[in-house]
Short mmCIF file of the C-alpha atoms (twelve columns), coordinates in Angstrom:
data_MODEL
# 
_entry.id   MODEL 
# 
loop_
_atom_site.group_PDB 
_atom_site.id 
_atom_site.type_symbol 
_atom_site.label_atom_id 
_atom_site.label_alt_id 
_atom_site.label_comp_id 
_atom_site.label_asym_id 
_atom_site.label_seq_id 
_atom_site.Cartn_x 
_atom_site.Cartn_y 
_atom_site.Cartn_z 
_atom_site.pdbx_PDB_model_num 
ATOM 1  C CA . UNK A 1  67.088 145.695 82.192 1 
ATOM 2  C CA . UNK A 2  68.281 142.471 83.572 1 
ATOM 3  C CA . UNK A 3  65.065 139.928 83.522 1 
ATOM 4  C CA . UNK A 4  65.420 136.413 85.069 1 
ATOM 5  C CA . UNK A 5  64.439 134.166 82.394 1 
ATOM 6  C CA . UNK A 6  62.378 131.714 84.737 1 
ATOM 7  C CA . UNK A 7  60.369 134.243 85.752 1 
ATOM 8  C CA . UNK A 8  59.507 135.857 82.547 1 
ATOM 9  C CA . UNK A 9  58.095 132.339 81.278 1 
ATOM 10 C CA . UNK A 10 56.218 132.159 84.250 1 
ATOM 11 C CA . UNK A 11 54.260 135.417 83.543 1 
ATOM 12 C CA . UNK A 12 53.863 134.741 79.803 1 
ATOM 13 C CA . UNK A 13 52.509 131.658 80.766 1 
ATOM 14 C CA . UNK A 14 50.209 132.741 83.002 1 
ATOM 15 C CA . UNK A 15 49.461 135.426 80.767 1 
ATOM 16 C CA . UNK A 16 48.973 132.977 77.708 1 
ATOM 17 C CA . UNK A 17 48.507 135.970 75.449 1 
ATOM 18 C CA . UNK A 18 47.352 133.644 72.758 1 
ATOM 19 C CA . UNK A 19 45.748 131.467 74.817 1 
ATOM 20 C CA . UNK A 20 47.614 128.575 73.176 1 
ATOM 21 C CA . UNK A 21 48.450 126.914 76.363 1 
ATOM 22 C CA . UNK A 22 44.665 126.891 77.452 1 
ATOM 23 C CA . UNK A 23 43.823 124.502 74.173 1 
ATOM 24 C CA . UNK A 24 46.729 122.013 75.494 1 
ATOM 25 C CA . UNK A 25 50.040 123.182 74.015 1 
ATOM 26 C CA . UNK A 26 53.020 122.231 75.831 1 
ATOM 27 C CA . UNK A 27 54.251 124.056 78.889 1 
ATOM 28 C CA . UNK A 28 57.546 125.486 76.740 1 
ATOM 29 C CA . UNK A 29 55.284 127.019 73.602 1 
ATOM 30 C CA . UNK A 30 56.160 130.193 74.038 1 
ATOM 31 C CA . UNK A 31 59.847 129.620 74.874 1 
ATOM 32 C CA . UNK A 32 61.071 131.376 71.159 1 
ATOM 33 C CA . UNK A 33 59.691 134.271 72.346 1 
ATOM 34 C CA . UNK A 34 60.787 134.177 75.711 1 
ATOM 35 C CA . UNK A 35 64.266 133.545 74.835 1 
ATOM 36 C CA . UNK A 36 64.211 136.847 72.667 1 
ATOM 37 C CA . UNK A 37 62.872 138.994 74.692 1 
ATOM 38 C CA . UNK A 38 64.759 137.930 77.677 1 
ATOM 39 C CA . UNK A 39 67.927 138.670 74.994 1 
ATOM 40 C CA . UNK A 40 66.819 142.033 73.790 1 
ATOM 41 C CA . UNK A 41 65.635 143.216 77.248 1 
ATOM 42 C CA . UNK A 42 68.851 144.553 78.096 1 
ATOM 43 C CA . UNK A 43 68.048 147.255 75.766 1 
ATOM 44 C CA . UNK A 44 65.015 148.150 77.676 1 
ATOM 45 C CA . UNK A 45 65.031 150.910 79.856 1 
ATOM 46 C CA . UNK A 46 61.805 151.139 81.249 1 
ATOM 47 C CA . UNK A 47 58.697 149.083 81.257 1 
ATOM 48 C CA . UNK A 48 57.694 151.020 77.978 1 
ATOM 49 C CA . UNK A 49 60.292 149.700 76.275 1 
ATOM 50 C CA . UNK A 50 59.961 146.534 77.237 1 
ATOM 51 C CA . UNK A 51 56.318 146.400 76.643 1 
ATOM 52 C CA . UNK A 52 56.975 147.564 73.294 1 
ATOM 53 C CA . UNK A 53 59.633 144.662 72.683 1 
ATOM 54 C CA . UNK A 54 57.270 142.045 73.899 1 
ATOM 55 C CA . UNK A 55 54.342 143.803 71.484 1 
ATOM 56 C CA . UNK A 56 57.030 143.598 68.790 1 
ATOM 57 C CA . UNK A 57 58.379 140.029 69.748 1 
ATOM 58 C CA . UNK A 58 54.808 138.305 69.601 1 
ATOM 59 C CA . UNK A 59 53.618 140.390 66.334 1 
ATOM 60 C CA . UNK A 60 57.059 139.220 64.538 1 
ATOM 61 C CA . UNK A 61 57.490 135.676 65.770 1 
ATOM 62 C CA . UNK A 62 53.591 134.632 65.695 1 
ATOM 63 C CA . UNK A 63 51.984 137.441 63.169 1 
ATOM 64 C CA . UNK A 64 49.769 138.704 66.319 1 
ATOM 65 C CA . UNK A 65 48.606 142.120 67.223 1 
ATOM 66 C CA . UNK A 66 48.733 142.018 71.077 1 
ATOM 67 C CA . UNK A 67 46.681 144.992 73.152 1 
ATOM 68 C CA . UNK A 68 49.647 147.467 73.996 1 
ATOM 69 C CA . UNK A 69 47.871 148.004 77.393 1 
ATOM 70 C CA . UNK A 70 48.303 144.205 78.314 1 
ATOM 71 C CA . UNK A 71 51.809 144.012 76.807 1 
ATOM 72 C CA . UNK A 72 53.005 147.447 79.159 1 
ATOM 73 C CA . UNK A 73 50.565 145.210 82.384 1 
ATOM 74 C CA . UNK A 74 53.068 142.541 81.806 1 
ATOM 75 C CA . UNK A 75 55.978 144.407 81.471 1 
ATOM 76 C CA . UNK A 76 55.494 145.830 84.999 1 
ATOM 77 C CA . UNK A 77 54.895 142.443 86.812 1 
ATOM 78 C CA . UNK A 78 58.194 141.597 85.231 1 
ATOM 79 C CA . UNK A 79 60.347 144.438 86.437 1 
ATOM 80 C CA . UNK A 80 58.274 143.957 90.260 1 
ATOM 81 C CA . UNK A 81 60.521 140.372 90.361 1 
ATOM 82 C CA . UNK A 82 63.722 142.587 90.267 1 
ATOM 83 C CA . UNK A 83 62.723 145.086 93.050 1 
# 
């Protein structure tokens, strides 16, 4: 899967899965685990996968359990930008 990097920090941010961004961190606080999913995404070959990786991403880099059902709602409005 080939994701464009601008738009996947778009939708994180807008996400905000942690809501960090609504108690004032900086526009770019989630850009670790952008970076590495937008790396490992080329192993993803469907939005499963890559709602897995972004499940995995945010547990390893932040020590958060995300909802799998919100990580697989993300992963399709990602792979909609590349239709």
């Amino acid at each position: 899967m080939n994701i464009d990097k601008e738009f996947l920090t778009q939708v994180i941010n807008d996400w905000d899965p942690i809501g960090l961004l609504a108690g004032g961190a900086p526009e770019n606080e989630y850009s670790i685990e952008v970076r590495e999913i937008s790396q490992k995404s080329s192993s993803c070959k469907s939005e499963t996968d890559l709602a897995i990786l972004i499940y995995s991403v945010f547990n390893e880099k932040m020590g958060v359990k995300l909802d799998q059902l919100a990580c697989l709602k993300q992963a399709f409005k990602i792979t909609e930008y590349g239709k």
